[in-house]
PyMOL Python script that loads the backbone (N, CA, C, O; Angstrom):
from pymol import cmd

cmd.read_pdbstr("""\
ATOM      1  N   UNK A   1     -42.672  16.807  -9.365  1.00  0.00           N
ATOM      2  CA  UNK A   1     -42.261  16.269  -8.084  1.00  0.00           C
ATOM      3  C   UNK A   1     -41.617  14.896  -8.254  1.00  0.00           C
ATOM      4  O   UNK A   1     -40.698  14.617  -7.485  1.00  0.00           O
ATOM      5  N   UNK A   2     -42.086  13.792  -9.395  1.00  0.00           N
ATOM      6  CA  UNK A   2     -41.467  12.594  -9.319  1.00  0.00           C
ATOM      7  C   UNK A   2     -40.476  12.744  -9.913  1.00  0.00           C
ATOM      8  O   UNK A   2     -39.829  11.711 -10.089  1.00  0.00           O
ATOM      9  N   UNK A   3     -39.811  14.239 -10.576  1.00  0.00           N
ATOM     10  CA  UNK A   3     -38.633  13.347 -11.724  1.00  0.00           C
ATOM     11  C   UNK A   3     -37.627  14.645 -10.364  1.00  0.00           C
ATOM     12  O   UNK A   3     -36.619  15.255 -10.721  1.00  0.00           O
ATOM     13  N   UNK A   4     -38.113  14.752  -9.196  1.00  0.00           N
ATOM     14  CA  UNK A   4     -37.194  15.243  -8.506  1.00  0.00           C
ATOM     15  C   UNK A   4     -36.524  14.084  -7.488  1.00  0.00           C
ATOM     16  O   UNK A   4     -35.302  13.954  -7.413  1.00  0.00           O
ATOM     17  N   UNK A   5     -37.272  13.423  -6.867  1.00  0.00           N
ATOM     18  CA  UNK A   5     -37.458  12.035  -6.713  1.00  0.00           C
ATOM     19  C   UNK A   5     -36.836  11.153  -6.963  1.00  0.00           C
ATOM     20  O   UNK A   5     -36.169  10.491  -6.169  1.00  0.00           O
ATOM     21  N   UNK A   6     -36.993  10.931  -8.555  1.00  0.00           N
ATOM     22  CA  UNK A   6     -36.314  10.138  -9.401  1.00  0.00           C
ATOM     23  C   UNK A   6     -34.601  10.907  -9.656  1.00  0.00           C
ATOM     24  O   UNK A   6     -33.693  10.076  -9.666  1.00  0.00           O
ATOM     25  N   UNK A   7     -34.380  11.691  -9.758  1.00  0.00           N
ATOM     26  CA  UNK A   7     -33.174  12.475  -9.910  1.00  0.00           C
ATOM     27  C   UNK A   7     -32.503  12.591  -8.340  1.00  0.00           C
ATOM     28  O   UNK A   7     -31.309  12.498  -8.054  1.00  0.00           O
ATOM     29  N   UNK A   8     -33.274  12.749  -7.720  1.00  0.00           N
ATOM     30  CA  UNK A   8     -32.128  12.744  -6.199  1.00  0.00           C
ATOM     31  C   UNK A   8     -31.968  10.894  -5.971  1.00  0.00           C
ATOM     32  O   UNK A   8     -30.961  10.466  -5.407  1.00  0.00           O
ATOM     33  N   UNK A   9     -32.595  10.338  -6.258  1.00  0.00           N
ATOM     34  CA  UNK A   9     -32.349   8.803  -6.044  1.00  0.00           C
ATOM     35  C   UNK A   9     -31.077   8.474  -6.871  1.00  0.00           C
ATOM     36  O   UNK A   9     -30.108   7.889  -6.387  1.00  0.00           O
ATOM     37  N   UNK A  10     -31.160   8.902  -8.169  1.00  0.00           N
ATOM     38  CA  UNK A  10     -29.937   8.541  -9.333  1.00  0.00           C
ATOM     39  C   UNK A  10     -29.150   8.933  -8.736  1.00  0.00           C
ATOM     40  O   UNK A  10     -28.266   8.113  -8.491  1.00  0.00           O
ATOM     41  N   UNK A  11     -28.975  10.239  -8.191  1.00  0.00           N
ATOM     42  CA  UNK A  11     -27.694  10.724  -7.838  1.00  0.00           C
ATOM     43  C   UNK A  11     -27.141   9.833  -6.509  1.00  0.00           C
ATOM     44  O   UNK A  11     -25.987   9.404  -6.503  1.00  0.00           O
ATOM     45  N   UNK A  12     -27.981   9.619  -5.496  1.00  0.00           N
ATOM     46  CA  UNK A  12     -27.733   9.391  -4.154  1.00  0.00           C
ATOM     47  C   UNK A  12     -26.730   7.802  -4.645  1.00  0.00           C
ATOM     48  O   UNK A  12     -25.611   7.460  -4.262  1.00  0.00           O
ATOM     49  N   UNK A  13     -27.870   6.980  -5.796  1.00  0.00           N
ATOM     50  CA  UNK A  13     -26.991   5.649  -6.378  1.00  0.00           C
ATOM     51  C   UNK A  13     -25.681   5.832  -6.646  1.00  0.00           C
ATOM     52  O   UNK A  13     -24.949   5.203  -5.883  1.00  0.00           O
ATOM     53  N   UNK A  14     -25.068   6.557  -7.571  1.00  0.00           N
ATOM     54  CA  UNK A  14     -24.326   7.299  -8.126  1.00  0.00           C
ATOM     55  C   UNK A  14     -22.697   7.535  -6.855  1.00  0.00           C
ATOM     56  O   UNK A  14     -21.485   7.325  -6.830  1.00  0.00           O
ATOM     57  N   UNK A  15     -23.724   8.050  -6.067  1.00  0.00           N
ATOM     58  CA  UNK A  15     -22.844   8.270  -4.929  1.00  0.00           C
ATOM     59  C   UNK A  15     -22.279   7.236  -4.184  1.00  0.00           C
ATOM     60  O   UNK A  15     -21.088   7.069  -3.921  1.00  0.00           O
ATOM     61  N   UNK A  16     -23.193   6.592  -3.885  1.00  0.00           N
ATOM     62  CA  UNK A  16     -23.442   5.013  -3.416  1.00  0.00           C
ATOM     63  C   UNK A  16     -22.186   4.458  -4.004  1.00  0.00           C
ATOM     64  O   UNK A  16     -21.243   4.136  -3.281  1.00  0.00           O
ATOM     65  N   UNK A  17     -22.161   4.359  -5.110  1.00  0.00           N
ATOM     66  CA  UNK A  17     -21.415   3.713  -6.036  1.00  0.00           C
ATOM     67  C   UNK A  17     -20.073   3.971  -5.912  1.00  0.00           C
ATOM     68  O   UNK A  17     -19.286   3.054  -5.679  1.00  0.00           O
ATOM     69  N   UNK A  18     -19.737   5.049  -6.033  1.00  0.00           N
ATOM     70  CA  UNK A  18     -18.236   5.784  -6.145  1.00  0.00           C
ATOM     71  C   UNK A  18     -17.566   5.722  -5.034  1.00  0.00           C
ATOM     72  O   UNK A  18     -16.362   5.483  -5.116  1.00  0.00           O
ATOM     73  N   UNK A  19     -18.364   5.982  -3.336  1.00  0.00           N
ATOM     74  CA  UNK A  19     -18.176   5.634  -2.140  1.00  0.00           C
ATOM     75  C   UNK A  19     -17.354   4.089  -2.322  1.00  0.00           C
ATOM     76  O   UNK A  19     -16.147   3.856  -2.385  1.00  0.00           O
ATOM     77  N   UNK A  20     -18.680   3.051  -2.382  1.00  0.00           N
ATOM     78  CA  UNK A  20     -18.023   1.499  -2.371  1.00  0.00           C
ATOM     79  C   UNK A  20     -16.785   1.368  -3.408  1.00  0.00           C
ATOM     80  O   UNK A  20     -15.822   0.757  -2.946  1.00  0.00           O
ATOM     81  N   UNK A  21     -16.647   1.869  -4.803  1.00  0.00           N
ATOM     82  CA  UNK A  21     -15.758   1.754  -5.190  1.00  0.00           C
ATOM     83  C   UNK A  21     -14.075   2.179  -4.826  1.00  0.00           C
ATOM     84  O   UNK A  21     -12.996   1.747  -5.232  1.00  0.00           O
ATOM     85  N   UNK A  22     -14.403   3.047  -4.034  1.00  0.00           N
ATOM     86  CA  UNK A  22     -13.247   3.512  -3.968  1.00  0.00           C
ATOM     87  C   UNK A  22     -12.902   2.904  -2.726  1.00  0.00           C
ATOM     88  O   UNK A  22     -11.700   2.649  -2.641  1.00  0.00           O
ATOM     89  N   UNK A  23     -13.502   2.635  -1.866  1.00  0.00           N
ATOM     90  CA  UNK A  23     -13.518   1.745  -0.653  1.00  0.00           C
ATOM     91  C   UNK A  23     -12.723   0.534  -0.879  1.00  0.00           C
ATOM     92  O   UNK A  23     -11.756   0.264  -0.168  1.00  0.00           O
ATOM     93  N   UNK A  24     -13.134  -0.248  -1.917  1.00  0.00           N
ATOM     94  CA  UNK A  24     -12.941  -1.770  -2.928  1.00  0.00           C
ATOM     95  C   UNK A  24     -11.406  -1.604  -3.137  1.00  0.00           C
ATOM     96  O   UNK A  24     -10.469  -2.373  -2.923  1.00  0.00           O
ATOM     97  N   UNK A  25     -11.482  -0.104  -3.719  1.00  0.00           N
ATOM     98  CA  UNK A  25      -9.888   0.010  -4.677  1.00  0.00           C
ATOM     99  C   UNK A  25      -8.471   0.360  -3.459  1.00  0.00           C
ATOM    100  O   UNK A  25      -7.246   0.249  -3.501  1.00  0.00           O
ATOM    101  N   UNK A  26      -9.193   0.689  -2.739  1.00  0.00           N
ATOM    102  CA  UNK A  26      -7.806   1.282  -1.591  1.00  0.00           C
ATOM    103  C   UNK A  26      -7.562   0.247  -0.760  1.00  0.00           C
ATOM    104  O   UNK A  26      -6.450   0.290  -0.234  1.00  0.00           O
ATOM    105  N   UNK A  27      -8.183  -0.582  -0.502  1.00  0.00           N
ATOM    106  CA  UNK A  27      -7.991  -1.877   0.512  1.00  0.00           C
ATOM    107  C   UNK A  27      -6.326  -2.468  -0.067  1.00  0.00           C
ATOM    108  O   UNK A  27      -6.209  -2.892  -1.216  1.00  0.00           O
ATOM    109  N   UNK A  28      -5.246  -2.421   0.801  1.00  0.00           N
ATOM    110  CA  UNK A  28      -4.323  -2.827   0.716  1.00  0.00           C
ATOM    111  C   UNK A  28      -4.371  -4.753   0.380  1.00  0.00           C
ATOM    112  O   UNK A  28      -5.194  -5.462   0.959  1.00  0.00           O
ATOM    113  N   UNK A  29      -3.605  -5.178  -0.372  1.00  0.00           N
ATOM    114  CA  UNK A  29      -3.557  -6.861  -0.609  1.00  0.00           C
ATOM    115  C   UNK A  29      -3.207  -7.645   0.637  1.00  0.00           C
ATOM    116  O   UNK A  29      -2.430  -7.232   1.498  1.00  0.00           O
ATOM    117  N   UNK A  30      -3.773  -8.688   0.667  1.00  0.00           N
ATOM    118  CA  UNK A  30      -3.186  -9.454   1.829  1.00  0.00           C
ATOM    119  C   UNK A  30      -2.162 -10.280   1.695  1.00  0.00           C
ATOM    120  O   UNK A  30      -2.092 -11.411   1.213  1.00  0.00           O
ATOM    121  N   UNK A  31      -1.277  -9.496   2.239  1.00  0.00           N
ATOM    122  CA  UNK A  31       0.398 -10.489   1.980  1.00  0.00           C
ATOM    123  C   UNK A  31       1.030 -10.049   3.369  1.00  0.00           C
ATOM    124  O   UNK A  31       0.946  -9.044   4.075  1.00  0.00           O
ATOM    125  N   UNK A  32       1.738 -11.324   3.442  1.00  0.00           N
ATOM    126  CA  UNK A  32       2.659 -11.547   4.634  1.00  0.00           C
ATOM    127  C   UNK A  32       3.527 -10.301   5.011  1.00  0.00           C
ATOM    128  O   UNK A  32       3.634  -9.484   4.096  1.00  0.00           O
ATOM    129  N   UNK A  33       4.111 -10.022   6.077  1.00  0.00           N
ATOM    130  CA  UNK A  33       4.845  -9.024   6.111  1.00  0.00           C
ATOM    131  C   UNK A  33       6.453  -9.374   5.738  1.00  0.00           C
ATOM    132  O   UNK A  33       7.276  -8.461   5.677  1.00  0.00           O
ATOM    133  N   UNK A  34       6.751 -10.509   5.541  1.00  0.00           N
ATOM    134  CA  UNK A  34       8.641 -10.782   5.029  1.00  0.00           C
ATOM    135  C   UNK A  34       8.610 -10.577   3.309  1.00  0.00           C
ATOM    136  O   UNK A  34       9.725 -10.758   2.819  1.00  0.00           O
ATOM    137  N   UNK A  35       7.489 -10.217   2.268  1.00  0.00           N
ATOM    138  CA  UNK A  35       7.462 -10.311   1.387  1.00  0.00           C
ATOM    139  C   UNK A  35       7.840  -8.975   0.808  1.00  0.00           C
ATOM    140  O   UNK A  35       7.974  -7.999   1.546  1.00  0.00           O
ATOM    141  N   UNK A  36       8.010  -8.907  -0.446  1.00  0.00           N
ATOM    142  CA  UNK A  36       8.583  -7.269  -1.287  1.00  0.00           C
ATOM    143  C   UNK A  36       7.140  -7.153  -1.954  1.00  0.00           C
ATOM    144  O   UNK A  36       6.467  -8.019  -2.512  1.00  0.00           O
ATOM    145  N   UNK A  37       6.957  -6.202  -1.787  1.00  0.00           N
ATOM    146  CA  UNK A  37       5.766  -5.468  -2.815  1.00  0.00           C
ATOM    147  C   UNK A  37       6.436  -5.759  -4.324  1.00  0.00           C
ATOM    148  O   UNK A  37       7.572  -5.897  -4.779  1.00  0.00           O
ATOM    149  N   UNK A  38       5.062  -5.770  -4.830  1.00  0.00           N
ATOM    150  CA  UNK A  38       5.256  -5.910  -6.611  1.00  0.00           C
ATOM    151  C   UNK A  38       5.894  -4.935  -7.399  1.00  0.00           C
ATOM    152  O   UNK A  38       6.306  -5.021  -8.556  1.00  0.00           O
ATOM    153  N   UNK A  39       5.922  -3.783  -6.426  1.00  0.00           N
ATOM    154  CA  UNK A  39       6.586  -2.180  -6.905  1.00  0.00           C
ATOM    155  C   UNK A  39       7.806  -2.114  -6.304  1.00  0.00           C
ATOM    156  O   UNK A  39       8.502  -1.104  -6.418  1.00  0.00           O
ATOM    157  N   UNK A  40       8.087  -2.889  -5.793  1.00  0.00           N
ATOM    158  CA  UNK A  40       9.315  -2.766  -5.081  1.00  0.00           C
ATOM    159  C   UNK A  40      10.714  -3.176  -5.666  1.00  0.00           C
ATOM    160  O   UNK A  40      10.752  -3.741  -6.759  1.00  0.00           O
ATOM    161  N   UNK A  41      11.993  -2.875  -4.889  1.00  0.00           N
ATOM    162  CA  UNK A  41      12.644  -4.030  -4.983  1.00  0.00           C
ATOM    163  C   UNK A  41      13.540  -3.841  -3.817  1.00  0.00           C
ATOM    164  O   UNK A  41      13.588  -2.924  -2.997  1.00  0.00           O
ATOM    165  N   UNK A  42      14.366  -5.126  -3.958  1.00  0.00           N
ATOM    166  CA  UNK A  42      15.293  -5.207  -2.762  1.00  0.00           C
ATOM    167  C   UNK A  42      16.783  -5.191  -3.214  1.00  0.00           C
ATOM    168  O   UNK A  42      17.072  -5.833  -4.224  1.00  0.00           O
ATOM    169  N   UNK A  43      17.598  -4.615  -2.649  1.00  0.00           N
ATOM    170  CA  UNK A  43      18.909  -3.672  -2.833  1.00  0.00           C
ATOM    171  C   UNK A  43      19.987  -5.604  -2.118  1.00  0.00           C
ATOM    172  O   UNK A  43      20.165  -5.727  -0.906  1.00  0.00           O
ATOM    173  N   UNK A  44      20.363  -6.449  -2.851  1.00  0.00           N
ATOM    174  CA  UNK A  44      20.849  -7.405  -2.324  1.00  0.00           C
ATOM    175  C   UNK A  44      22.856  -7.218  -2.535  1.00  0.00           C
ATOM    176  O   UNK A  44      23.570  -8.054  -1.981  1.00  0.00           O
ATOM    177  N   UNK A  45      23.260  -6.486  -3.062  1.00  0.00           N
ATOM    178  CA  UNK A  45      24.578  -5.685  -2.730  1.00  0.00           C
ATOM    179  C   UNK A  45      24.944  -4.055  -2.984  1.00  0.00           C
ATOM    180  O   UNK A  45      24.395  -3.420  -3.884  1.00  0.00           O
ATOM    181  N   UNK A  46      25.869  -3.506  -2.143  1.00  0.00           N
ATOM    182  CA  UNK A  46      25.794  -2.344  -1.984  1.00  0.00           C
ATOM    183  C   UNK A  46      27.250  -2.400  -2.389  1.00  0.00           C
ATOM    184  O   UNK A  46      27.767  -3.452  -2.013  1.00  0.00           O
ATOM    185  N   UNK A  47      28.140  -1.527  -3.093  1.00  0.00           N
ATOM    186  CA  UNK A  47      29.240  -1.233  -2.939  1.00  0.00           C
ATOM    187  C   UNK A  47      30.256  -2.684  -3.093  1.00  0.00           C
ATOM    188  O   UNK A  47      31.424  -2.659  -2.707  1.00  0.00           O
ATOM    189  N   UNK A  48      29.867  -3.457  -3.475  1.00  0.00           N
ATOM    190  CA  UNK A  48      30.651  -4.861  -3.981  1.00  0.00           C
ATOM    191  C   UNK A  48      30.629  -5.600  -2.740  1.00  0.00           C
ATOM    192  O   UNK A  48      31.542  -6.367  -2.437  1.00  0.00           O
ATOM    193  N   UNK A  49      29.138  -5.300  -1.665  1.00  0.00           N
ATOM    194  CA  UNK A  49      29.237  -6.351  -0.424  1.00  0.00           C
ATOM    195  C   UNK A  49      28.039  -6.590  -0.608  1.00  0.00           C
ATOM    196  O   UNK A  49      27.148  -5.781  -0.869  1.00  0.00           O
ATOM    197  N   UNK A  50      27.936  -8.277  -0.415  1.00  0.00           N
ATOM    198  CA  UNK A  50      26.578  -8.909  -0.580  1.00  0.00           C
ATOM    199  C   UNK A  50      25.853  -8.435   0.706  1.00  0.00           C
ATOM    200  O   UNK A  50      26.369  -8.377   1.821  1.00  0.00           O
ATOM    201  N   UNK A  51      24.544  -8.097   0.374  1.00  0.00           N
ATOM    202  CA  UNK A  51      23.757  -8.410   1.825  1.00  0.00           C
ATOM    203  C   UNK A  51      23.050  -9.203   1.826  1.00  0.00           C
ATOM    204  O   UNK A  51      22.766  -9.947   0.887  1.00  0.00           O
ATOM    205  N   UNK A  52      22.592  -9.192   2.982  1.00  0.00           N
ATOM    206  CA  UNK A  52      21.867 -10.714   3.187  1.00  0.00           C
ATOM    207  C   UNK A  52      20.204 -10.299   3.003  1.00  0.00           C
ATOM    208  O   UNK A  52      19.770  -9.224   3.417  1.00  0.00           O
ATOM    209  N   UNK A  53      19.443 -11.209   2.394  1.00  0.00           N
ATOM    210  CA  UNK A  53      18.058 -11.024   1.838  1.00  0.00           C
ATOM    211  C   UNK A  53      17.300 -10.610   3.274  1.00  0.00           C
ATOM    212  O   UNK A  53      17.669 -11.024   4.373  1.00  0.00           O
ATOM    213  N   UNK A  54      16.176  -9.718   3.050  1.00  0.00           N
ATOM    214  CA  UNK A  54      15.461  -9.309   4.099  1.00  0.00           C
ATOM    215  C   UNK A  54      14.491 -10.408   4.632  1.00  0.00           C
ATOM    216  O   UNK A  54      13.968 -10.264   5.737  1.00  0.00           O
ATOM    217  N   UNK A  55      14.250 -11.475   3.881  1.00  0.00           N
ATOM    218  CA  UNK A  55      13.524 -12.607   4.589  1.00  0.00           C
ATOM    219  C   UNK A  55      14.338 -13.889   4.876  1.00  0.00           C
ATOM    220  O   UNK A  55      13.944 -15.041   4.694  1.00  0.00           O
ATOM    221  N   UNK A  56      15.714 -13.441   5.426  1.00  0.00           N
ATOM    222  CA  UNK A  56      16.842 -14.444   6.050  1.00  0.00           C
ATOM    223  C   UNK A  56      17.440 -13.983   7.125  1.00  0.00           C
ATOM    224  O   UNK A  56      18.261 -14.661   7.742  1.00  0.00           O
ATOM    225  N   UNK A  57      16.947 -12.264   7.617  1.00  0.00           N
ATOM    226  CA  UNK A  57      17.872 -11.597   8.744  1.00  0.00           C
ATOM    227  C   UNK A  57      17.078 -12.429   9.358  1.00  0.00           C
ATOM    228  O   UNK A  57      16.243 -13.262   9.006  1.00  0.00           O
ATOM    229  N   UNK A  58      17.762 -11.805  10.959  1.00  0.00           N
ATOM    230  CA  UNK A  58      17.465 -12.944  12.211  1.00  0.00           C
ATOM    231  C   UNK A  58      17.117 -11.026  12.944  1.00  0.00           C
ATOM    232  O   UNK A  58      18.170 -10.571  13.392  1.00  0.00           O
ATOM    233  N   UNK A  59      16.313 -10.357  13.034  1.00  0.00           N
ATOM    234  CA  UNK A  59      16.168  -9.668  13.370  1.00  0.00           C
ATOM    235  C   UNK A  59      15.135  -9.611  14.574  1.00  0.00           C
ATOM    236  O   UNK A  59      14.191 -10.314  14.213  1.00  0.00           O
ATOM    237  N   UNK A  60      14.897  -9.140  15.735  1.00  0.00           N
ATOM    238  CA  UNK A  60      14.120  -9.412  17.022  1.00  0.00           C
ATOM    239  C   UNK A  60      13.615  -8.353  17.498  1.00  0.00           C
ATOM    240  O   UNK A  60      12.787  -8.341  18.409  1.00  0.00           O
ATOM    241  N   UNK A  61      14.143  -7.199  16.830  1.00  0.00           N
ATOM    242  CA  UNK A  61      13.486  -5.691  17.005  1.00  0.00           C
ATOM    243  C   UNK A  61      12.074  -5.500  16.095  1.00  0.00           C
ATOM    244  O   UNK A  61      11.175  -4.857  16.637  1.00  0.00           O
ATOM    245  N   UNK A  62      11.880  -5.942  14.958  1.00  0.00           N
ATOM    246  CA  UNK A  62      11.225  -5.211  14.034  1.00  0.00           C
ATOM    247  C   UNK A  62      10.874  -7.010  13.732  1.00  0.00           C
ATOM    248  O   UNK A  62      11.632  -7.958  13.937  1.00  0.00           O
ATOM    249  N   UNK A  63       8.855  -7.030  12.953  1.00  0.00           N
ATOM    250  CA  UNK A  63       8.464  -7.872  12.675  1.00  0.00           C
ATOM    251  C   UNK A  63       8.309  -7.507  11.646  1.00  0.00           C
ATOM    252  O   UNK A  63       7.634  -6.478  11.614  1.00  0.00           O
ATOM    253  N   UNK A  64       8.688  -7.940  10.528  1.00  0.00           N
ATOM    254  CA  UNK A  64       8.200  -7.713   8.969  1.00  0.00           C
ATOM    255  C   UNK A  64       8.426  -6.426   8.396  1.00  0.00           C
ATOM    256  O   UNK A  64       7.861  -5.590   9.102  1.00  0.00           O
ATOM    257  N   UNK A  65       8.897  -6.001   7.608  1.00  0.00           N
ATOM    258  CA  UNK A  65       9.456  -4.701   7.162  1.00  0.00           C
ATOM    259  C   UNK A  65       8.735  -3.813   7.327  1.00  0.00           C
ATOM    260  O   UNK A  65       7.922  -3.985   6.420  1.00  0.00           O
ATOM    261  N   UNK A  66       8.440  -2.963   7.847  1.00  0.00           N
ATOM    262  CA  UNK A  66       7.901  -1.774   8.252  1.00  0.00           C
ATOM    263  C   UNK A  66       7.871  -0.971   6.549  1.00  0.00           C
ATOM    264  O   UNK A  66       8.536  -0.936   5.513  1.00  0.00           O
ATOM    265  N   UNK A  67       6.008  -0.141   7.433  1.00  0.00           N
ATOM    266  CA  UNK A  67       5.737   0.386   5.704  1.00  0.00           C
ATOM    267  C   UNK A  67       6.533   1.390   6.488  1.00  0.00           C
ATOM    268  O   UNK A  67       6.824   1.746   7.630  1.00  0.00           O
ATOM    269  N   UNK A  68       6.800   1.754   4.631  1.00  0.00           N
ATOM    270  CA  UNK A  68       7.407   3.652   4.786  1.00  0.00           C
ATOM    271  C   UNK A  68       6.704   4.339   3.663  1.00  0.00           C
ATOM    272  O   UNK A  68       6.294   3.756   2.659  1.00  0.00           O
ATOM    273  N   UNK A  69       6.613   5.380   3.857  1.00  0.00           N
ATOM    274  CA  UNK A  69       5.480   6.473   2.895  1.00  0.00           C
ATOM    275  C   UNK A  69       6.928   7.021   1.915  1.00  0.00           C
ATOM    276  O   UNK A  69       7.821   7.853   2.078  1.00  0.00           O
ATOM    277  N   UNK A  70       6.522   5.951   0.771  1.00  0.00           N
ATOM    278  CA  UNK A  70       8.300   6.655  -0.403  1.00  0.00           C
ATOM    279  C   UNK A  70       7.802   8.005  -0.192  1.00  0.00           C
ATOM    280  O   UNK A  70       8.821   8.693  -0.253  1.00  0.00           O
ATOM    281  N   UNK A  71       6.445   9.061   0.102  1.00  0.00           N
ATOM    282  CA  UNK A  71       6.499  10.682  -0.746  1.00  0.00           C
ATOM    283  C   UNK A  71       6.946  10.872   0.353  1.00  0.00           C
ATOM    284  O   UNK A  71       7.541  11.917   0.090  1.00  0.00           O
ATOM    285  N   UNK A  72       7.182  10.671   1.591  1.00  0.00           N
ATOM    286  CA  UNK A  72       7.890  11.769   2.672  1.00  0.00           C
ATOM    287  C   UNK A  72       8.854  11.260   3.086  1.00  0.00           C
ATOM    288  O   UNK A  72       9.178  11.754   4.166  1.00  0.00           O
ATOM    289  N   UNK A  73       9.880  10.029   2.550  1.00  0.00           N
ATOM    290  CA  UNK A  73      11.021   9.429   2.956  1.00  0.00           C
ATOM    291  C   UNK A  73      12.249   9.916   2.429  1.00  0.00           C
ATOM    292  O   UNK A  73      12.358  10.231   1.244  1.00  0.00           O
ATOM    293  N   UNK A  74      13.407  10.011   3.455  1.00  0.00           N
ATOM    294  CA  UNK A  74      14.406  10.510   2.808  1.00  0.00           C
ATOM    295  C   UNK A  74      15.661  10.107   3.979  1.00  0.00           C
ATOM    296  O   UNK A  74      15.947  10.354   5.151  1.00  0.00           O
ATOM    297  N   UNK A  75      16.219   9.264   2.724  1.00  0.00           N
ATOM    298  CA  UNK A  75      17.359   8.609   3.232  1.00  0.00           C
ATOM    299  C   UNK A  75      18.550   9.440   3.517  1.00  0.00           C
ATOM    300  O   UNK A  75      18.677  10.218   2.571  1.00  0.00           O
ATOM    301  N   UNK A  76      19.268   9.581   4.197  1.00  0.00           N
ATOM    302  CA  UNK A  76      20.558  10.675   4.931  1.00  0.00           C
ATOM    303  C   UNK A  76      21.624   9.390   5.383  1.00  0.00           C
ATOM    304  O   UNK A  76      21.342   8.555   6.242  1.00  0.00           O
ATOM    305  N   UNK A  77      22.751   9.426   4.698  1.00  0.00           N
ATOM    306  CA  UNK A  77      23.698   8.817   5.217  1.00  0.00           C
ATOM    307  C   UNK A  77      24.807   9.448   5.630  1.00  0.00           C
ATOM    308  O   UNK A  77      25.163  10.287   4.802  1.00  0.00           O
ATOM    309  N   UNK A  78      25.275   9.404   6.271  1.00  0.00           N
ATOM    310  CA  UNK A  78      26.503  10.196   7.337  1.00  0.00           C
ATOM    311  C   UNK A  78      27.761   9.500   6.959  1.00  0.00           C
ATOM    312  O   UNK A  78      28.822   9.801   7.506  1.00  0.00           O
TER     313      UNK A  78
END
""", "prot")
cmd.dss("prot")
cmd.show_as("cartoon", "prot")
cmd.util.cbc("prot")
cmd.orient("prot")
């Protein structure tokens, strides 16, 4: 009876554990929203025309670059 006890406790720890960890690991960093992710980058000319850096537009629609999910994004230009 005790090493059943003792064995559902290890495990329940165990569990415990992997729960908080993964909790720990998915928490997004705290950074401003005008900044580029570390994975990122930013596209500053297209076609031999400069653009202007994304933390210099004067933009009034949109606050800070909006996330986008890269696995279901797909750019279409017309």
């Amino acid at each position: 009876m005790g090493k059943i006890i003792l064995t559902t406790i290890c495990i329940m720890t165990l569990i415990i554990i992997i729960i908080i960890s993964e909790c720990l690991s998915s928490t997004p960093p705290d950074t401003p929203g005008n900044e580029i992710d570390d994975n990122q980058t930013e596209t500053r000319n297209y076609q031999g025309v400069e653009l202007t850096p994304i933390d210099q537009q004067q933009t009034r629609d949109i606050k800070g670059i909006p996330n986008i999910n890269i696995d279901s994004y797909r750019l279409q230009i017309n």
